[in-house]
C-alpha positions as a printed Julia matrix, in Angstrom:
686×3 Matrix{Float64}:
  31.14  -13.65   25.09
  32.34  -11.38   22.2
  35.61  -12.36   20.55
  37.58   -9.56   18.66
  37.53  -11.86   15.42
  35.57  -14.4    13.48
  36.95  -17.72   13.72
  35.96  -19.94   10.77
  34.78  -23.51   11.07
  36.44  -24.23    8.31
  37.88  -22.91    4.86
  36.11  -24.59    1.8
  37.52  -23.66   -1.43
  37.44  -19.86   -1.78
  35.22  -19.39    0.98
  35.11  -19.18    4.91
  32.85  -21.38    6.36
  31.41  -19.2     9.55
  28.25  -21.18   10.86
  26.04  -24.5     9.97
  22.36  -22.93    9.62
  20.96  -26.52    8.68
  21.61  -30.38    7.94
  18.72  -32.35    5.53
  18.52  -35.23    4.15
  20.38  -34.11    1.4
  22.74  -30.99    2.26
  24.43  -28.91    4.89
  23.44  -24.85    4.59
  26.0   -22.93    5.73
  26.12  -19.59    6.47
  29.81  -18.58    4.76
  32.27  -15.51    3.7
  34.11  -14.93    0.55
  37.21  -12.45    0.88
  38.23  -10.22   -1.72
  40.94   -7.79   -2.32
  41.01   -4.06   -0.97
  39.79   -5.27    2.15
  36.31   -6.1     0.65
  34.61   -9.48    2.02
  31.0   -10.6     1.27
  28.66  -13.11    3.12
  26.51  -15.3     1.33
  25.19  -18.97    2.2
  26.67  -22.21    0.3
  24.69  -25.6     0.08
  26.47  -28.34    0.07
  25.5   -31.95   -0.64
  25.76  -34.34    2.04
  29.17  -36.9     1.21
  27.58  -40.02    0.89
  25.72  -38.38   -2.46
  28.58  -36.97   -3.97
  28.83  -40.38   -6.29
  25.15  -40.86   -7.24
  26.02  -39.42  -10.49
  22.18  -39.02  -10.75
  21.53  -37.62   -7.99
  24.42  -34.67   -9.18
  22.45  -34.68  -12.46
  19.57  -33.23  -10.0
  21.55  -30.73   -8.18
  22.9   -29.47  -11.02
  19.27  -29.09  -12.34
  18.36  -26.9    -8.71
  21.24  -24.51   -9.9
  20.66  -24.11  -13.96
  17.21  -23.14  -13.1
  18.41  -20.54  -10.52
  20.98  -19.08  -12.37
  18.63  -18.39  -14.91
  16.56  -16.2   -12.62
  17.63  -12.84  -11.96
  14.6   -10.86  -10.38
  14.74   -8.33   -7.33
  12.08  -11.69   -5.5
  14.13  -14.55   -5.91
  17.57  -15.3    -4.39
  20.08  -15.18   -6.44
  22.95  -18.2    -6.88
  26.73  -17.37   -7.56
  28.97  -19.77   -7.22
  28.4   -23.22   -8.93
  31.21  -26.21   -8.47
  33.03  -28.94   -7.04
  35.49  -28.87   -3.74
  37.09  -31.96   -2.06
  35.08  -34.54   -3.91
  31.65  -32.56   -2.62
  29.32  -30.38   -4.79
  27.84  -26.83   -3.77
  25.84  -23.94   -4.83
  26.42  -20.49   -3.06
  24.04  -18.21   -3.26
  22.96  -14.82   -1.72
  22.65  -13.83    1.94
  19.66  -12.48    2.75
  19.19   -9.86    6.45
  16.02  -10.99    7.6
  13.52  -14.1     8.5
  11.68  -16.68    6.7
   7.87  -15.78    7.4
   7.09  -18.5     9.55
   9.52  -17.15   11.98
   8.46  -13.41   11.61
   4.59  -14.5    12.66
   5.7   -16.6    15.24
   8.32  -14.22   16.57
   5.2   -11.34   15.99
   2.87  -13.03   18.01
   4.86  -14.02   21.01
   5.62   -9.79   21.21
   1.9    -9.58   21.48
   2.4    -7.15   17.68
   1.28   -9.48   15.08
   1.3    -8.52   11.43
  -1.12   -6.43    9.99
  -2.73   -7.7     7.64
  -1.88   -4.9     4.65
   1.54   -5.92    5.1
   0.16   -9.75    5.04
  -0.7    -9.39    1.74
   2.39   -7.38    0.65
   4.77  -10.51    1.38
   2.37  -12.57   -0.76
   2.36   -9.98   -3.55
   5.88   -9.45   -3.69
   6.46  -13.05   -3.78
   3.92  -13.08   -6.68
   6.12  -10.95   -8.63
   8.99  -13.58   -8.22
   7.14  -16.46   -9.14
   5.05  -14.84  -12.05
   8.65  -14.1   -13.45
  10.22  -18.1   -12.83
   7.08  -19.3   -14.28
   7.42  -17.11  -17.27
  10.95  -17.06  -17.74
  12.53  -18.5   -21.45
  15.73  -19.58  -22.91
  17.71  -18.23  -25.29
  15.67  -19.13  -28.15
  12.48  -17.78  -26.77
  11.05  -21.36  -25.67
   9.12  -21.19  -22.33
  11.26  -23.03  -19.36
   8.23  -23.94  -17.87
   9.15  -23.18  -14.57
   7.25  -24.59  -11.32
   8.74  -24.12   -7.46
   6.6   -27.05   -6.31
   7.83  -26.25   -2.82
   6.5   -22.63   -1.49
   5.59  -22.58    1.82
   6.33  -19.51    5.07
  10.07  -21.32    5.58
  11.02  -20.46    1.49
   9.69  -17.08    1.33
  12.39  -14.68    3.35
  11.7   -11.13    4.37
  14.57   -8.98    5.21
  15.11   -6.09    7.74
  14.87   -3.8     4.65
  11.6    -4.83    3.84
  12.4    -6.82    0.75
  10.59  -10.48   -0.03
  12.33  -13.4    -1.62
  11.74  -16.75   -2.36
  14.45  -19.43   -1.93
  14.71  -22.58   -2.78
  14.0   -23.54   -6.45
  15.89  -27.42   -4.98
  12.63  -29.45   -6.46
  11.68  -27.18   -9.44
  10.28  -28.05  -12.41
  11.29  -26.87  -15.93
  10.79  -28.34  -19.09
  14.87  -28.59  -20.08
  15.96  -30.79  -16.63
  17.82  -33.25  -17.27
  16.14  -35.29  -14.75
  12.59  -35.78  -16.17
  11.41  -38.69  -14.92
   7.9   -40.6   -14.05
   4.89  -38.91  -12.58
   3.23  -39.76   -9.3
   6.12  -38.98   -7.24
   5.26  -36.46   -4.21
   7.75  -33.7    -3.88
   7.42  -30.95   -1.43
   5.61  -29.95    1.68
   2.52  -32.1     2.08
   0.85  -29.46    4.28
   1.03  -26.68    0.74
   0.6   -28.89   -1.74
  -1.81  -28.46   -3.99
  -4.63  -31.19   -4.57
  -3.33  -32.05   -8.12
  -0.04  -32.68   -6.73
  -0.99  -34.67   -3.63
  -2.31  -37.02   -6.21
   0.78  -37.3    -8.01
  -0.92  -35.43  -11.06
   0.96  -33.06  -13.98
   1.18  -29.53  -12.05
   1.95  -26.21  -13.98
   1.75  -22.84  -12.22
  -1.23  -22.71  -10.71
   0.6   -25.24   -7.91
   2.53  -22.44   -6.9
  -0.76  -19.87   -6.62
  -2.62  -22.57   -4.38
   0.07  -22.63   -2.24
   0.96  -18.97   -1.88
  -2.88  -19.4    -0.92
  -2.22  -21.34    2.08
   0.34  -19.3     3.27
  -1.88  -16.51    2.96
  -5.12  -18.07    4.07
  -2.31  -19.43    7.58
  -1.24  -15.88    7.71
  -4.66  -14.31    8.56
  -6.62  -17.16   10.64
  -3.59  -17.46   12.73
  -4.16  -21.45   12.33
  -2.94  -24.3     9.92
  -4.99  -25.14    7.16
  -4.13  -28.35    6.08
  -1.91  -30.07    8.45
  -3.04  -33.02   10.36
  -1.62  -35.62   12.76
  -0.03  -38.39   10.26
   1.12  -37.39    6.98
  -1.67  -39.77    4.98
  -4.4   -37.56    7.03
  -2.55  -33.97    5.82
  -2.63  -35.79    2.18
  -6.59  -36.8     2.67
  -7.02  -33.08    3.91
  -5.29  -31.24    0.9
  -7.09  -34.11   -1.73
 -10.71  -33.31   -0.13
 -10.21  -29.61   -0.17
 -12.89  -28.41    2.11
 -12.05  -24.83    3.61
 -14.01  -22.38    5.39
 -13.58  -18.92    3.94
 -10.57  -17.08    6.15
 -13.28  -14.74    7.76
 -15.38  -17.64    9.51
 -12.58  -18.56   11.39
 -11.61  -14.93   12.42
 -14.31  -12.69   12.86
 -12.2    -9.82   13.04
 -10.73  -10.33    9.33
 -12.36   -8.14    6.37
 -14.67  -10.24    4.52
 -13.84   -8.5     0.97
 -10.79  -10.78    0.89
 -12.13  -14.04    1.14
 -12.94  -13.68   -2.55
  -9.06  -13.46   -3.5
  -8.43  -15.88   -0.91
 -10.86  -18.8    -2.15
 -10.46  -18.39   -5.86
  -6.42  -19.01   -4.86
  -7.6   -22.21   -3.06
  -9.79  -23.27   -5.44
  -9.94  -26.93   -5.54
  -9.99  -27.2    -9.18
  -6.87  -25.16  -10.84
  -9.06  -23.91  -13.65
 -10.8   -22.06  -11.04
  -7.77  -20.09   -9.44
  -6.15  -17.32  -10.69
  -4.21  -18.07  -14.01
  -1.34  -16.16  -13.24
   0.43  -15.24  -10.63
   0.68  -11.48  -11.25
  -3.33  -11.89  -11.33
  -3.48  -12.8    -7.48
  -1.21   -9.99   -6.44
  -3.45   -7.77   -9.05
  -6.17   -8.42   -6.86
  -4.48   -8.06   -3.56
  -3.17   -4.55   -4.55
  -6.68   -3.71   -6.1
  -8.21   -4.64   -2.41
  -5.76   -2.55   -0.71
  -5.85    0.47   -3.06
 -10.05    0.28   -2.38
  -9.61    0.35    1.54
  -6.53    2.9     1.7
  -3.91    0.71    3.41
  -0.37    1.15    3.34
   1.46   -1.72    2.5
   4.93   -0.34    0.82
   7.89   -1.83    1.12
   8.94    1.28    3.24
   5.87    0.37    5.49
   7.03   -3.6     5.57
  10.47   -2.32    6.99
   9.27   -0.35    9.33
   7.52   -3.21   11.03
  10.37   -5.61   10.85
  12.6    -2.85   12.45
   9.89   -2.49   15.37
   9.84   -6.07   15.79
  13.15   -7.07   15.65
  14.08   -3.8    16.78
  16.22   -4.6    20.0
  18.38   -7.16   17.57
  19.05   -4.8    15.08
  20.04   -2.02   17.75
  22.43   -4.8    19.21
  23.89   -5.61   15.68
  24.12   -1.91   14.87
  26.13   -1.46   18.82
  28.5    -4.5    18.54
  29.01   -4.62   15.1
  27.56   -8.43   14.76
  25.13  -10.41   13.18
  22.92  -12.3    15.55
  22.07  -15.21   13.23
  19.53  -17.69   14.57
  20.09  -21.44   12.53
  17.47  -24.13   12.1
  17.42  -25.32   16.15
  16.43  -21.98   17.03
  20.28  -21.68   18.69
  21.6   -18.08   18.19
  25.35  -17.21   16.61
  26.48  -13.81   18.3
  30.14  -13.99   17.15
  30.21  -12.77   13.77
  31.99   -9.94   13.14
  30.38   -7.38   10.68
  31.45   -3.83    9.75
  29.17   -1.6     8.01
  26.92   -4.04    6.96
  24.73   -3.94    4.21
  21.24   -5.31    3.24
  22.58   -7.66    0.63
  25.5    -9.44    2.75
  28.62   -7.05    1.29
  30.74   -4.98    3.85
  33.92   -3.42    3.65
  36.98   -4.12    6.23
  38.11   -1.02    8.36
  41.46   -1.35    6.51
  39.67   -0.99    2.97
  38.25    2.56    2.71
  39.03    2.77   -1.1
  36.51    2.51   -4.5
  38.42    2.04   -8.17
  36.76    3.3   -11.17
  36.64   -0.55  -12.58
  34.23   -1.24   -9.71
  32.02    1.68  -10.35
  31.95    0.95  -14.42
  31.36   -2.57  -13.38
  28.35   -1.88  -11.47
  27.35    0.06  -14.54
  27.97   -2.62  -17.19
  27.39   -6.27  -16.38
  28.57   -6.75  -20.07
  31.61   -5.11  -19.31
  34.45   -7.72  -20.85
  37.81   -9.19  -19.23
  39.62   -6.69  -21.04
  37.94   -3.5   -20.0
  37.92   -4.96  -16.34
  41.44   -3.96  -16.13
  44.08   -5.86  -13.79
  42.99   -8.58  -11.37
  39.63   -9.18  -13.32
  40.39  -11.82  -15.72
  38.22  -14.81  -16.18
  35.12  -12.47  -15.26
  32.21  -12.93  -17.41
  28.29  -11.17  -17.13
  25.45  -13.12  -15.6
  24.19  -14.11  -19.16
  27.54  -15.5   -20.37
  26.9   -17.67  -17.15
  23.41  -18.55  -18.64
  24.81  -19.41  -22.13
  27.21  -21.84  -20.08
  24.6   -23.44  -18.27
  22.56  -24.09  -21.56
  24.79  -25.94  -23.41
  23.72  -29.32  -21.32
  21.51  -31.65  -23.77
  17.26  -30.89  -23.8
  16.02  -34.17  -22.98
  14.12  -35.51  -26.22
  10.66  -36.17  -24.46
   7.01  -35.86  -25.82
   6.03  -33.4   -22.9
   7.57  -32.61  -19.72
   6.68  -34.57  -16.92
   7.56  -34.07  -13.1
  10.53  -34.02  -11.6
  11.47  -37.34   -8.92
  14.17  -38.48   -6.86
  16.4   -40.4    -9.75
  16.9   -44.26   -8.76
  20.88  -45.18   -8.99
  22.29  -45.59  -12.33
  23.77  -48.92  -12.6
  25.47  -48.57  -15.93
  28.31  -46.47  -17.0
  29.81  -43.95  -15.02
  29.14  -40.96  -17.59
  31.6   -38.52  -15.19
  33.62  -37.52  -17.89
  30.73  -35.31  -19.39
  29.84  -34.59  -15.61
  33.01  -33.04  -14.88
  33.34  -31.17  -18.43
  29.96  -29.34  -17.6
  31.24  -28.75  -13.82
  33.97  -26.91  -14.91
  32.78  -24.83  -17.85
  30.36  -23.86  -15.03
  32.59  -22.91  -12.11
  34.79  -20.7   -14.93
  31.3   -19.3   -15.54
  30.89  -18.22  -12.1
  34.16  -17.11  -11.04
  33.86  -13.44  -12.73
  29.91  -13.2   -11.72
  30.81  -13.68   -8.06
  33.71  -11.34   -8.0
  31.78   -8.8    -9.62
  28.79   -8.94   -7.51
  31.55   -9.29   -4.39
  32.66   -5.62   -5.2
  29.46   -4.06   -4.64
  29.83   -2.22   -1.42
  27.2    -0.11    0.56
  26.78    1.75    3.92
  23.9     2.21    5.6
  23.81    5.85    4.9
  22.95    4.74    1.31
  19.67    3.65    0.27
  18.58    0.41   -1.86
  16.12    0.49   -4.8
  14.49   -2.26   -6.57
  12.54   -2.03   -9.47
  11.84   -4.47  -12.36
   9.5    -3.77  -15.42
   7.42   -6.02  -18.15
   8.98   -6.16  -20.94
  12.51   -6.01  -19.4
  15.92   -3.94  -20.4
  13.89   -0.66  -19.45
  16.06    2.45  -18.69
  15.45    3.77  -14.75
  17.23    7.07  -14.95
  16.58   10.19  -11.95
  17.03   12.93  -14.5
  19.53   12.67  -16.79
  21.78    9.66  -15.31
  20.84    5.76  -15.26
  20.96    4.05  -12.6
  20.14    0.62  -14.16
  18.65   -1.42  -16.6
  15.31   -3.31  -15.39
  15.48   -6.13  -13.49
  16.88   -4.15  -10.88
  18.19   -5.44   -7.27
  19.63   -3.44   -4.65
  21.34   -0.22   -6.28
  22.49    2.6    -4.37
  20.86    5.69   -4.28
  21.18    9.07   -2.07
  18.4     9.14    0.37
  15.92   12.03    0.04
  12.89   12.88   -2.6
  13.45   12.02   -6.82
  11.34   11.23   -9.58
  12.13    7.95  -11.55
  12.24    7.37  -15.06
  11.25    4.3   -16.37
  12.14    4.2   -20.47
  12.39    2.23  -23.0
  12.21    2.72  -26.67
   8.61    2.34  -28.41
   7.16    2.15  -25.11
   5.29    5.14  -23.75
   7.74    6.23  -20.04
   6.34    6.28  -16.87
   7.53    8.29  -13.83
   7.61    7.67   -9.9
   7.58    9.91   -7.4
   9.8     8.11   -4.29
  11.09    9.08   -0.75
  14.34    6.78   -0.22
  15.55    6.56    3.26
  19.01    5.77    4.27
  19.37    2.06    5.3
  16.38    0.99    3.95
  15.36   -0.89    0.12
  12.21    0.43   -1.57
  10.98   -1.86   -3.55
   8.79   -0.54   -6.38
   7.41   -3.93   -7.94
   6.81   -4.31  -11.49
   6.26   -1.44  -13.83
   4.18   -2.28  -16.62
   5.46   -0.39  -20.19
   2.69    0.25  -22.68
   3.64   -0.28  -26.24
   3.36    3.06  -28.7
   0.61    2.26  -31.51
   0.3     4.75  -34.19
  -3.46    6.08  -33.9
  -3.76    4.82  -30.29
  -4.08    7.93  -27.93
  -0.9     7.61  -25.36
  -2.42    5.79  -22.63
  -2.44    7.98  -19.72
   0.38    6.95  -17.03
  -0.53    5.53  -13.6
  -1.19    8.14  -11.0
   2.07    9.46   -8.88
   2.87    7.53   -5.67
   3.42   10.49   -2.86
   5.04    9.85    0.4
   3.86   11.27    4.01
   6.27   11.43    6.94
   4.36   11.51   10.11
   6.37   13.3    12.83
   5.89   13.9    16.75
   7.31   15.68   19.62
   8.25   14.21   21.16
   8.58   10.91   19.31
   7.53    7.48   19.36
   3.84    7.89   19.14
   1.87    4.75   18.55
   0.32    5.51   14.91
  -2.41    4.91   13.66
  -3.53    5.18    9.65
  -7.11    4.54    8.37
  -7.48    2.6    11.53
  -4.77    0.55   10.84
  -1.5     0.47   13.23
   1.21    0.69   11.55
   4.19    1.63   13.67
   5.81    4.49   15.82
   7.07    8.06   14.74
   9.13    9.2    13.02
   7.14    6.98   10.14
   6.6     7.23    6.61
   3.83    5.66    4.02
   3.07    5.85    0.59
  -0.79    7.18   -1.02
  -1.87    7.98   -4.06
  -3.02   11.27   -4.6
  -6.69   11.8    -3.57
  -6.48    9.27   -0.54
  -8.73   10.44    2.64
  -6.34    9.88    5.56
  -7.35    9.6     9.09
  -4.72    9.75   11.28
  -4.21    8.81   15.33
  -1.8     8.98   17.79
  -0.81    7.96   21.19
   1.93    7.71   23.89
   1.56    7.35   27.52
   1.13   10.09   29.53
   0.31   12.59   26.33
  -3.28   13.63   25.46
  -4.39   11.56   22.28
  -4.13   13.24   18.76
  -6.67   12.75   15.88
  -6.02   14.19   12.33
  -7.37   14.11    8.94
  -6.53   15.46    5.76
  -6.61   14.61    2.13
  -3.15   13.49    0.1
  -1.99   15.58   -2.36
   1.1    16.18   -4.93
   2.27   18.73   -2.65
   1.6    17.37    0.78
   4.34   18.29    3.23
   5.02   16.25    6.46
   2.52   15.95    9.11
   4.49   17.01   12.18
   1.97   16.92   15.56
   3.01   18.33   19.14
   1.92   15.95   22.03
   0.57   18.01   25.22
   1.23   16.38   28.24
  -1.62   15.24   30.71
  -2.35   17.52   33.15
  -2.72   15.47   36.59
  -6.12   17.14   38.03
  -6.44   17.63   41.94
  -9.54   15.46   43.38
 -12.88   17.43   43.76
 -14.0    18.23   47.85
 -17.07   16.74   47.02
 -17.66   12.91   47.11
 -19.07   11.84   44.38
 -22.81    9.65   45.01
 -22.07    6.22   45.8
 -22.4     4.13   42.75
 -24.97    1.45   43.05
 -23.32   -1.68   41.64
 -25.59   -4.51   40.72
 -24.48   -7.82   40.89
 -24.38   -9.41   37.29
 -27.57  -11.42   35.95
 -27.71  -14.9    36.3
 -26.09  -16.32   33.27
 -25.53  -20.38   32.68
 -23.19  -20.39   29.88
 -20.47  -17.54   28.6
 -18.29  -17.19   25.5
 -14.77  -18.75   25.64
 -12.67  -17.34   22.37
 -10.04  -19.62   22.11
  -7.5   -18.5    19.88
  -3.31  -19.58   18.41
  -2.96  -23.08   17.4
  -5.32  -25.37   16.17
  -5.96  -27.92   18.7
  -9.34  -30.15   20.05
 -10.12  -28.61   23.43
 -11.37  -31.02   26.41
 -13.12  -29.74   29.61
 -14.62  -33.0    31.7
 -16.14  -30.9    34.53
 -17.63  -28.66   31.74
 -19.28  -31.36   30.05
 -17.23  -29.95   27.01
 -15.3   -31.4    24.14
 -14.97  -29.72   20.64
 -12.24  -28.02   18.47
 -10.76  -24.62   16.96
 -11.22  -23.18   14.84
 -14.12  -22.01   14.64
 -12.67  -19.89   17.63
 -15.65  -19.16   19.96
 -17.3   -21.78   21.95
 -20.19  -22.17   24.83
 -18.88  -23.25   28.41
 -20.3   -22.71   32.09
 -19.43  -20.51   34.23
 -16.63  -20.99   36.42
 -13.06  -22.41   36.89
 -12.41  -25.76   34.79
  -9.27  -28.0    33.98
  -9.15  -28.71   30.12
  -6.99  -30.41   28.41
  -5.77  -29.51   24.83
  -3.82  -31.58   22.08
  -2.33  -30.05   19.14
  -2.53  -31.54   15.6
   1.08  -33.18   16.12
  -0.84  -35.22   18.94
   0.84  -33.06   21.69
  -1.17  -32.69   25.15
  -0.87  -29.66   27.64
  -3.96  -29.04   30.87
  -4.63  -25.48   31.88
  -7.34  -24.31   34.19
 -10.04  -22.07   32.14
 -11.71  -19.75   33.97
 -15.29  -18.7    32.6
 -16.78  -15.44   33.65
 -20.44  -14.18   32.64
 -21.32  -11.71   30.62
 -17.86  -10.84   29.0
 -15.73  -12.8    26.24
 -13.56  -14.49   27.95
  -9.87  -15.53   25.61
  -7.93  -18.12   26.33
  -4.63  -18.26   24.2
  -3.42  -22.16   22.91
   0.39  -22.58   22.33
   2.62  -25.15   22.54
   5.99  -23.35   22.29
């Protein structure tokens, strides 16, 4: 069972190889540990390419591409890379560890606990992940020229939510930007056919928008609960995704808002002048809709629900001291040892309990040099020395940038002189960035804030001391109540009002700075965020907010001033509480004492007898079938049809129907149909 140590598969390089998460067609993921000194040690994941690539020179040319664009991307959204370079004739990338899921796996994992997401929180995945993306695509080099950055490949299994409740999306390994060095011909299909967007299905030039239809299929999968494009064969998902015919999300669930389909359709527009232009314009809209129907969707709130749903995990992590880490089979790796672990991937050893002033300035000052670093640091450079590094490959000399393909094999010269040059300058480049970001050590009595801002290099101070300069990931900050500071010069400051909670990242999105103008009136700032802390006695209360469940108590949320809240709450064998007030600046916690039922003793007198009628006679009921898509047929019902849409017609009684999945698989249940109710019959192939 549990071993006192982690035994390595194998050491590669610098790092400890602990567990194989995947195998593709082109690398192995690992999931891997770097040691460093004091006792520090750090886990993060390293791709490496499968041996039998390492000498397609053009095929390097690519993976090098995957990590120029990622290192140029440093947002609190988007997983960050490291470690660049070359071990034992094989080429990696390491990059950052995230706590948490990939969001196909949180639904799926939701809905077999019978506690699906809400839907508030739905739409907070797919605006954080906005905020990630609207950066990538808008990101530009050193001189200012747009990078013209395009995932290509978003889909639930490269958008990651961790326990903490922050979003991130992985996976830039097919990107487009305008300075690759593999730009190559057009009409090559790259991605997931099921979220591609129609222009790239028919091998078309893409641009941003690609990445906005697909965040729309995620979304649209999210709420129906079904898949929108995916078919038996891959030429019939194409067909689907080229003919773009979807029913708005609220046809195929009755019980979703209708107000969204708006946002939902003009993502999945089948014509990309029709969809939002921006990214930051969908998640506009989503926040807009949620701000209209009071719903709290904070990062805070997203936690919460990832704690309650992975909640007898975490408690077994937090009691053995172990990651649980599931890999790509669905097998789970309970034999990695981890002591006061934190959200990012750092811990500290037992035997290190000491901090050095060069680590705290560090943390300070990314721009700190080699020689203020002290001892032990040389060769450490800042993230944009890395960046500087990574630019100094050639721009291709090409009318306009065309899409990325798989490179055929290069049949003249070798050209790995130049190769290696650029490898090394690289890994030098990386060395100080990953032993700087190595010595950034939390506990999980600390809590995590991330904040980034438009324009950038914005001061967030809580009074007089900075914490950090916009885009900000993961910096420590004491738990409890503080106003932020958001400045920068010739920009008018804004303030926030947060509760940070030990343990747990609150991510604050993107503040928008308004330029000073001479003669313009200061615009006035954006109204204070205050946060609520339901409490019970005793806890655990099921909670409802707005009539929206959003978790147990203790709980906390975040309104604006001025937001009606009505609150409910319930635990067996308590009588029911119902509250409502009105948020305000100075609104202290909501604390509620549950009385217990009082068991009543049965009256002497019988009550009448009831009269019970026997139901009318009724020829055809209501089946609801809801999960996976499938076509549903009943022989004895004289039935045969598919779902969505979700409710159908059948006789009443007891039938044997046979469903079969998109995939082409085949399970028989027997339905039973009863009158005059709605009868549900879930379909899942797991």
């Amino acid at each position: 069972m549990w071993g006192p140590f982690v035994v390595s598969l194998e050491t590669y390089g610098r790092y400890q190889l602990l567990k194989k998460l995947a195998t593709g067609g082109m690398a192995q993921i690992y999931l891997a540990r770097q040691v460093g000194p004091e006792g520090f040690e750090k886990l993060l994941v390293v791709k490496r390419i499968l041996p039998h690539l390492a000498e397609n020179e053009d095929f390097i040319t690519m993976f090098l591409d995957e990590a120029r664009i990622a290192a140029r991307l440093n947002h609190p959204n988007i997983v960050q890379i490291f470690d660049l370079g070359a071990q034992d004739d094989s080429y990696f990338i390491a990059m950052e560890f995230i706590h948490g899921e990939d969001v196909r796996r949180v639904w799926k994992h939701a809905e077999r606990q019978g506690k699906p997401i809400p839907i508030p929180l739905m739409c907070r995945i797919i605006i954080d992940a906005c905020a990630g993306l609207d950066y990538a695509h808008k990101k530009a080099d050193q001189q200012g020229r747009p990078l013209g950055i395009v995932h290509r490949d978003i889909s639930p299994q490269n958008i990651l939510v961790s326990f903490e409740g922050g979003v991130k999306v992985v996976d830039f390994g097919i990107a487009k930007a305008a300075d690759q060095a593999t730009v190559t011909r057009s009409g090559v299909l790259k991605g997931k056919y099921s979220y591609m967007s129609p222009e790239q299905a028919g091998g078309q030039h893409i641009d941003s928008r690609t990445d906005i239809f697909a965040l729309g299929v995620v979304l649209y999968e999210l709420l129906t609960g079904t898949r929108l494009f995916k078919r038996a064969t891959d030429i019939q998902t194409l067909n689907a995704v080229t003919e773009c015919a979807i029913a708005p999300p609220s046809q195929v669930n009755s019980r979703l808002p209708r107000d969204l389909d708006a946002i939902v359709m003009k993502a999945l527009a089948k014509n990309r002048d029709d969809r939002f232009s921006e990214a930051r314009e969908l998640a506009h809209e989503l926040e807009h809709w949620l701000l209209n129907n009071k719903l709290p969707s904070s990062s805070s709130a997203l936690a919460a629900f990832m704690h309650d749903a992975y909640g007898e995990r975490l408690a077994r992590e937090q009691e053995e001291g172990r990651l649980l880490i599931e890999t790509a089979d669905g097998s789970r790796n309970d034999d990695l040892l981890l002591e006061r672990a934190t959200p990012t991937g750092e811990f500290k050893s037992k035997r290190a309990s000491r901090a050095t002033g060069s680590l705290a300035k560090a943390k300070r000052d990314p721009e700190v040099t080699t020689a203020e670093r002290g001892p032990g640091r040389s060769g450490s450079i800042s993230r944009k020395q890395l960046e500087r590094a990574l630019e100094q490959r050639p721009v291709p000399q090409t009318s306009h940038p065309t899409e990325a393909s798989m490179p055929t094999q290069n049949t003249g010269g070798s050209g790995k002189g130049p190769l290696l040059v650029v490898i090394a300058l690289v890994a030098l480049a990386v060395l100080g960035v990953v032993g700087w970001l190595l010595m950034q050590g939390t506990t999980s009595k600390d809590a995590l804030l991330q904040i980034t801002s438009s324009p950038e290099d914005a001061s967030v101070r809580i009074g007089d001391r900075e914490l950090c300069r916009t885009p900000c990931a993961s910096v420590v900050v004491a738990p409890g109540e503080a106003q932020l500071a958001i400045v920068k010069d010739g920009f008018v400051s804004q303030t926030r009002q947060v509760s940070f909670h030990a343990g747990v990242q609150e991510n604050l999105g993107e503040v928008k700075l308004v330029k000073v103008d001479d003669g313009v009136p200061t615009p006035t700032p954006e109204p204070e965020i205050v946060s609520v802390k339901f409490e019970s006695a005793p806890p655990g209360a099921a909670l409802t907010v707005n009539g929206q469940p959003v978790g147990t108590t203790p709980f906390s949320a975040d309104f604006h001033p001025g937001t009606g809240i009505s609150v409910s709450l319930t635990l067996a064998g308590f009588v029911d509480v119902e509250d409502r007030f009105e948020v305000s600046a100075g609104t202290e916690p909501r604390r509620y004492v549950l009385v217990p039922v009082k068991k009543r003793a049965p009256p002497d007198v019988k009550p009448p007898p009831v009269e019970v009628k026997p139901p009318p006679a009724t020829v055809r009921a209501t089946v609801r079938f809801f999960g996976e898509q499938a076509t549903v047929e009943c022989p004895r019902a004289n039935f045969k049809g598919e779902t969505p849409p979700a409710d159908k017609l059948l006789p009443v009684g007891e039938f044997s129907c046979t469903f079969t999945n998109v995939e082409g698989r085949s399970q028989t249940k027997v339905v039973r149909v009863e009158p005059n109710v709605i009868n549900k019959v879930r379909i899942s192939f797991e």
